[in-house]
ChimeraX commands (.cxc) that place a marker at each C-alpha (Angstrom):
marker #1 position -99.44,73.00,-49.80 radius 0.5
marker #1 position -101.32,76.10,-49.56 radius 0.5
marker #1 position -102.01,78.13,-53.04 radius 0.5
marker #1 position -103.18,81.45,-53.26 radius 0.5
marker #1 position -104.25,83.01,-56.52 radius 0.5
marker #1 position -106.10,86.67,-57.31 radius 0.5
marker #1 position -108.12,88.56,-59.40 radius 0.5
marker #1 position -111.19,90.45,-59.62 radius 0.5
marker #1 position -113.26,87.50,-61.94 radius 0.5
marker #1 position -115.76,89.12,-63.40 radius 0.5
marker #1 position -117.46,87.45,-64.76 radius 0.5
marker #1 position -115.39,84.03,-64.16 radius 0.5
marker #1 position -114.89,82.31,-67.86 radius 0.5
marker #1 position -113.08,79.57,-68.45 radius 0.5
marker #1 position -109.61,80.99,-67.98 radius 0.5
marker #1 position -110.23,81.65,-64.39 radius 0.5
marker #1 position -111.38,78.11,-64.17 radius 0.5
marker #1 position -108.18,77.06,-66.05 radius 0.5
marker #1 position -106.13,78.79,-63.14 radius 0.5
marker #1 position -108.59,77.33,-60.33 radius 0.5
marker #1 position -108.12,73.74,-61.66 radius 0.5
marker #1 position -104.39,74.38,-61.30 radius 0.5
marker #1 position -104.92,75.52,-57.96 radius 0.5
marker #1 position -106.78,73.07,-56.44 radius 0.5
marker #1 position -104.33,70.43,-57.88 radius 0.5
marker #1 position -101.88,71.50,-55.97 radius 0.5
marker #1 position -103.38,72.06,-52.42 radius 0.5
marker #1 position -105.45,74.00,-50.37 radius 0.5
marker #1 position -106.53,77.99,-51.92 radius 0.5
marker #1 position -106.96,80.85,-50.70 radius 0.5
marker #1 position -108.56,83.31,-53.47 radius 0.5
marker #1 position -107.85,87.27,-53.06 radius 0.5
marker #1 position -110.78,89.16,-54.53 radius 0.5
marker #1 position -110.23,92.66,-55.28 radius 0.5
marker #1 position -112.01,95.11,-53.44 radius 0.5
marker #1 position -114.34,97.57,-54.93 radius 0.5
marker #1 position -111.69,99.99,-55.06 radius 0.5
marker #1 position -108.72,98.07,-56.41 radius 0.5
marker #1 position -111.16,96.54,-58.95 radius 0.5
marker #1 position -111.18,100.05,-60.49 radius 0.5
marker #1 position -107.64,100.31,-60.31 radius 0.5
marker #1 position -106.34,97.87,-62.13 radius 0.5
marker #1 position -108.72,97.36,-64.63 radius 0.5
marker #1 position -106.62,98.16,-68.42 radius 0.5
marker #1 position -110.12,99.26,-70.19 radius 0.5
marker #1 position -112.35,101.95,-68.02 radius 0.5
marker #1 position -115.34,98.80,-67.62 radius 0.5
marker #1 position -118.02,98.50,-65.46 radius 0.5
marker #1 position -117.46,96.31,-62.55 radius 0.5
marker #1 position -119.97,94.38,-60.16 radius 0.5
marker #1 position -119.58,94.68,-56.23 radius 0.5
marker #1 position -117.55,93.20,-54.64 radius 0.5
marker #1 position -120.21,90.89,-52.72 radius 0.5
marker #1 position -121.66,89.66,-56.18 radius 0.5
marker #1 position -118.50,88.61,-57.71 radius 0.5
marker #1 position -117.50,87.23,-54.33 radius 0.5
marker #1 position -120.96,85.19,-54.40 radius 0.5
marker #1 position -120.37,83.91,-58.21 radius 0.5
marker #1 position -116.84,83.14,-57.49 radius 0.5
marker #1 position -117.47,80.80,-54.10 radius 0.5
marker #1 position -120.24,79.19,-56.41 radius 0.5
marker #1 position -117.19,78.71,-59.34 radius 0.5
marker #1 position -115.11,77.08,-56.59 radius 0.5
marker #1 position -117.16,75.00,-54.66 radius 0.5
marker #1 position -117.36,72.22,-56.73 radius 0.5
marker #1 position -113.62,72.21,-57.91 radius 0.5
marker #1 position -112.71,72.22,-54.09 radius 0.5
marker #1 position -114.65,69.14,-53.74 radius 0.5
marker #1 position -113.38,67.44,-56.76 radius 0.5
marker #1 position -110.06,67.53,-55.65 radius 0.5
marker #1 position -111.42,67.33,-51.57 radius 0.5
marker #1 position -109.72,71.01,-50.89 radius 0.5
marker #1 position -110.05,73.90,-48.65 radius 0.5
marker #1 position -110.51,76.97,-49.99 radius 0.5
marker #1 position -111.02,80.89,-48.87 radius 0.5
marker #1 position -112.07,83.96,-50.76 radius 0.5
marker #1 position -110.48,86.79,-48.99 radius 0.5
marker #1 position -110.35,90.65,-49.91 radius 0.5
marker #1 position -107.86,92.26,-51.44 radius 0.5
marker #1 position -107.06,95.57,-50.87 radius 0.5
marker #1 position -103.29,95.73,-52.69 radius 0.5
marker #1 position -102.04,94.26,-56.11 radius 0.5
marker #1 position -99.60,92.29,-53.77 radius 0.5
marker #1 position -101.75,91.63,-51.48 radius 0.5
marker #1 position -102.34,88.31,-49.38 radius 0.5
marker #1 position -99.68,86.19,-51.01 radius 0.5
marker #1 position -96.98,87.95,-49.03 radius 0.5
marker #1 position -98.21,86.34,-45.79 radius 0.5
marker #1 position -95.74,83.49,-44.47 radius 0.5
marker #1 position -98.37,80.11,-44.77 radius 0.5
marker #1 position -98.33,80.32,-48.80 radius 0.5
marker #1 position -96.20,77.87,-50.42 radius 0.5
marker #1 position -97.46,78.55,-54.26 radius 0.5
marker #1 position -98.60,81.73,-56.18 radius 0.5
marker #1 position -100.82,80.67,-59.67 radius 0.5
marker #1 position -100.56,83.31,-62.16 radius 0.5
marker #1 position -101.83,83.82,-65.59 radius 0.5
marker #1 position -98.76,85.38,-67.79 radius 0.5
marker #1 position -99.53,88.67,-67.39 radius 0.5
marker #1 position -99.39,88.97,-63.49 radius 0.5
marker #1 position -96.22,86.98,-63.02 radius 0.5
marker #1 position -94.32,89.86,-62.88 radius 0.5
marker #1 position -96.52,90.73,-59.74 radius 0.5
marker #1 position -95.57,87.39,-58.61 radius 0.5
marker #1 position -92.10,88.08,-58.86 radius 0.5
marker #1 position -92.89,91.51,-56.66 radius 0.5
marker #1 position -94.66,89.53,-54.06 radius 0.5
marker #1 position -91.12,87.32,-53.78 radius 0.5
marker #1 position -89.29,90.78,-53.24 radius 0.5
marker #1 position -91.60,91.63,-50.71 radius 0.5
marker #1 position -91.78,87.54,-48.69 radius 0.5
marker #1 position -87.55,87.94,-48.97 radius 0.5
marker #1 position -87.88,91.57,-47.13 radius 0.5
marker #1 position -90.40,90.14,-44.50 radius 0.5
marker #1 position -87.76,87.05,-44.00 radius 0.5
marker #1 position -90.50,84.56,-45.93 radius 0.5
marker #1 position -89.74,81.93,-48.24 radius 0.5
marker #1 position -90.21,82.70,-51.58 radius 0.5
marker #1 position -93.24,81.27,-53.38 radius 0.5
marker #1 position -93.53,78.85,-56.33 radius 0.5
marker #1 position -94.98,80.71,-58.70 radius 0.5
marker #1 position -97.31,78.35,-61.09 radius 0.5
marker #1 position -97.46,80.08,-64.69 radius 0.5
marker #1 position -100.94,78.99,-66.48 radius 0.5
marker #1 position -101.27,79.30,-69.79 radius 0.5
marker #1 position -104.48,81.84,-71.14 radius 0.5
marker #1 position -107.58,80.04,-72.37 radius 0.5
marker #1 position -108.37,80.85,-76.24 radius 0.5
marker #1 position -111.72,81.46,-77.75 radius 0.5
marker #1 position -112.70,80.41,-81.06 radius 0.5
marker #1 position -111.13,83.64,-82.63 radius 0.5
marker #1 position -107.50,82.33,-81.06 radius 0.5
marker #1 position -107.59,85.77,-79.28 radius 0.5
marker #1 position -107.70,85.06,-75.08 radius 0.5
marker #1 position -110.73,84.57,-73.56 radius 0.5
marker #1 position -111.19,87.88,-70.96 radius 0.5
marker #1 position -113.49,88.95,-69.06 radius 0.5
marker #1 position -113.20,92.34,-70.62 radius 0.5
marker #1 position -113.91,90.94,-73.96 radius 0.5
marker #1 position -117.16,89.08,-72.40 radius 0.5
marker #1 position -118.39,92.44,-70.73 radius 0.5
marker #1 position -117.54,94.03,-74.58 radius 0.5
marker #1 position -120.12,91.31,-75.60 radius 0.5
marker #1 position -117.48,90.12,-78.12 radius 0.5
marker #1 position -117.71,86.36,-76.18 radius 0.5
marker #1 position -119.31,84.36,-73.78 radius 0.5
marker #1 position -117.39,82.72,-70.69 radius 0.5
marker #1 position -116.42,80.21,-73.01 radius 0.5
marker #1 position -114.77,81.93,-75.88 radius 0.5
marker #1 position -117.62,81.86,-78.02 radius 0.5
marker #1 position -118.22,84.71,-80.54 radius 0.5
marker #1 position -121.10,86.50,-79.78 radius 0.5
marker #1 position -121.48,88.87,-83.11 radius 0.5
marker #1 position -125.29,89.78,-81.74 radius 0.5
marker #1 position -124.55,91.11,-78.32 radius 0.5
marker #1 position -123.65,94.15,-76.75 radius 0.5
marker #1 position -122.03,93.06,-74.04 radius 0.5
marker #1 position -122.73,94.44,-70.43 radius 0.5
marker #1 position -124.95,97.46,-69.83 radius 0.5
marker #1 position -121.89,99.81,-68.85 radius 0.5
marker #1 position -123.33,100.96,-65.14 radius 0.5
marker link #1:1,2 radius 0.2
marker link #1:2,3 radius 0.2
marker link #1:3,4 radius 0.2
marker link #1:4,5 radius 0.2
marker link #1:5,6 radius 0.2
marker link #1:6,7 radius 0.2
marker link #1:7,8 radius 0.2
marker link #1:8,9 radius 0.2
marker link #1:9,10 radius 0.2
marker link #1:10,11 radius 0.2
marker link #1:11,12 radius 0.2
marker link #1:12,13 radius 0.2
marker link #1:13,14 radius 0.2
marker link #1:14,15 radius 0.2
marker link #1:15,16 radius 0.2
marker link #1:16,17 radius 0.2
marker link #1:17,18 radius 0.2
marker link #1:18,19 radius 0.2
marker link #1:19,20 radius 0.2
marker link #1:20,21 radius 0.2
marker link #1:21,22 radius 0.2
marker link #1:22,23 radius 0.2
marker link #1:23,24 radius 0.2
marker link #1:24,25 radius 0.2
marker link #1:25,26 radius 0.2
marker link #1:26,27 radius 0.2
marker link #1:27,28 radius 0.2
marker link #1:28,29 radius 0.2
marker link #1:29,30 radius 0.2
marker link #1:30,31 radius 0.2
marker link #1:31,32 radius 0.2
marker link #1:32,33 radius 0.2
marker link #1:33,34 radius 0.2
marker link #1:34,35 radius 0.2
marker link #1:35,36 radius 0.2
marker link #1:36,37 radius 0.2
marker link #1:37,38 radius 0.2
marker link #1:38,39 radius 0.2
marker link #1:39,40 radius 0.2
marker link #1:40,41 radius 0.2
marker link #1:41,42 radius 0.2
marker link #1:42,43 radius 0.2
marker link #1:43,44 radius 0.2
marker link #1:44,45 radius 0.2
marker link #1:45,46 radius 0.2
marker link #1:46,47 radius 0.2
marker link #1:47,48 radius 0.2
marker link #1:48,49 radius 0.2
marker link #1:49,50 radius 0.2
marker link #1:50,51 radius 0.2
marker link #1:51,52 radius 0.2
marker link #1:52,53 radius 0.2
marker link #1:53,54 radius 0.2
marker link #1:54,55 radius 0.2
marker link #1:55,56 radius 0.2
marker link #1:56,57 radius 0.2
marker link #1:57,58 radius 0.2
marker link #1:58,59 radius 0.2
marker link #1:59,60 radius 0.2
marker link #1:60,61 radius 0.2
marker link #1:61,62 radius 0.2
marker link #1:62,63 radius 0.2
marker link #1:63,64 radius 0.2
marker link #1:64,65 radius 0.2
marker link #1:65,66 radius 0.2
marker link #1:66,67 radius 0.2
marker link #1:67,68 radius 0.2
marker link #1:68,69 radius 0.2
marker link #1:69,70 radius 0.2
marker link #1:70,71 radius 0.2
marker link #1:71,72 radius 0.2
marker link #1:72,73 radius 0.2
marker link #1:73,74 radius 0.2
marker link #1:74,75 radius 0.2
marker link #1:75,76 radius 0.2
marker link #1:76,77 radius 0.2
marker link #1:77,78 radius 0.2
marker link #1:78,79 radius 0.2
marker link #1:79,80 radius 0.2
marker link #1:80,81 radius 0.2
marker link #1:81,82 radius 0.2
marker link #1:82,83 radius 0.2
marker link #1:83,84 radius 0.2
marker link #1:84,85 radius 0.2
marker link #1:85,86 radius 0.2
marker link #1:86,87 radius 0.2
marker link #1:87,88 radius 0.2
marker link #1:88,89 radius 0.2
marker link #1:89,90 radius 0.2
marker link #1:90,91 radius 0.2
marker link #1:91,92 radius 0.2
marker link #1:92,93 radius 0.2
marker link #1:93,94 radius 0.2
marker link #1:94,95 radius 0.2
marker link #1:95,96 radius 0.2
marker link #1:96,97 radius 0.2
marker link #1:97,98 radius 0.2
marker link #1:98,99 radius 0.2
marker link #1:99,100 radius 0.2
marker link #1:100,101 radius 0.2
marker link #1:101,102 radius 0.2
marker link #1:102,103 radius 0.2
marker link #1:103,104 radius 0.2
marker link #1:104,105 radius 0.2
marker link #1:105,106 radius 0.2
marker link #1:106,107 radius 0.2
marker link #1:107,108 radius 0.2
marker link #1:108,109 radius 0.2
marker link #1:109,110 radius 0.2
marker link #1:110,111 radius 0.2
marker link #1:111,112 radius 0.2
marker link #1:112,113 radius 0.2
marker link #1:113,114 radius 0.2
marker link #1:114,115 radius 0.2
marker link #1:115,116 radius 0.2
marker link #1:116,117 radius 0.2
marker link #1:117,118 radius 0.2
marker link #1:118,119 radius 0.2
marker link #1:119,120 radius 0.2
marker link #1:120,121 radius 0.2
marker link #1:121,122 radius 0.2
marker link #1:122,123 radius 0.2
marker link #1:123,124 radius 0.2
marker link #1:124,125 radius 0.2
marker link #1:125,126 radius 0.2
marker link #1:126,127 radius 0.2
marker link #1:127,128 radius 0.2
marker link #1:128,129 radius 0.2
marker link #1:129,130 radius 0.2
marker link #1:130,131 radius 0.2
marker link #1:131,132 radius 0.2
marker link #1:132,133 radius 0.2
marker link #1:133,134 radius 0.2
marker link #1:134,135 radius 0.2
marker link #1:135,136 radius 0.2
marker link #1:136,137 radius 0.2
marker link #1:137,138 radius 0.2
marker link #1:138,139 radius 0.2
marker link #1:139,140 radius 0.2
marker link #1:140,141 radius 0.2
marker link #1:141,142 radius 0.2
marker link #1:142,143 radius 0.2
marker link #1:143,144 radius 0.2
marker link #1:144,145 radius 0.2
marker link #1:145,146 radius 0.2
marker link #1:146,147 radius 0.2
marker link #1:147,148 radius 0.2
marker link #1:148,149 radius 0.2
marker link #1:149,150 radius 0.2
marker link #1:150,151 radius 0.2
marker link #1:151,152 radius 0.2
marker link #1:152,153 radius 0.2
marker link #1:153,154 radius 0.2
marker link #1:154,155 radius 0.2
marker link #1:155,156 radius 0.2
marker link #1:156,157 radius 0.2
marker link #1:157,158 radius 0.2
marker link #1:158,159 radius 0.2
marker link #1:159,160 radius 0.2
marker link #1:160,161 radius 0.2
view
């Protein structure tokens, strides 16, 4: 099975690793970063985000070792579209956190135009912190918690450039 999955991860916390343990479970990944550019676009709060190359460099770090766990492939590609790399044919399964499975169900629209099988699309749960509230990596940057859903009353979160 191949598995692609996508987001911009930064910073990775333990809900991204929740959706790359899924991944990896079920076959090979490819990962579609977002570019610079559609990093900015589909962020929901105006937040600073790191290039492209350092979140690309944290992220192949992340899945390195959860590859090899499970003996896996895996890719980090670019993406340049919300839809992006999961409409080419060699997917077989799309993992999505709840709030991008409608994009999943896009990406199927656009596979049955193309004349693709439709993907499995592999819902994963969020990750909570210790407030019950998600674990984001918004809420990190905010300095409200760490990667692992820890409060973190005393910080201020990322400088914002």
């Amino acid at each position: 099975m191949h598995v692609a999955l996508g987001g911009t991860f930064d910073p990775v916390h333990d809900g991204h690793r929740r959706l790359f343990e899924r991944a990896f479970e079920i076959g090979d990944v490819t990962v579609g970063l977002t570019s610079d550019d559609l990093a900015a676009q589909t962020r929901h709060v105006d937040r600073f985000v790191r290039s492209f190359d350092a979140r690309k460099a944290d992220l192949e770090r992340e899945l390195e070792s959860i590859a090899e766990k499970y003996d896996r492939d895996y890719e980090v590609r670019k993406l340049e579209s919300p839809t992006g790399i999961a409409t080419e044919p060699q997917f077989d399964v799309l993992v999505v956190s709840p709030e991008t499975q409608e994009t999943g169900r896009r990406i199927n629209d656009i596979r049955e135009e193309r004349g693709h099988d439709p993907l499995d699309i592999e819902v994963v749960d969020h990750v909570r912190a210790e407030d019950d509230d998600i674990i984001s990596s918004t809420r990190i940057v905010q300095g409200e918690i760490d990667e692992h859903g820890t409060l973190t009353p005393d910080s201020d979160g990322r400088d914002p450039k």
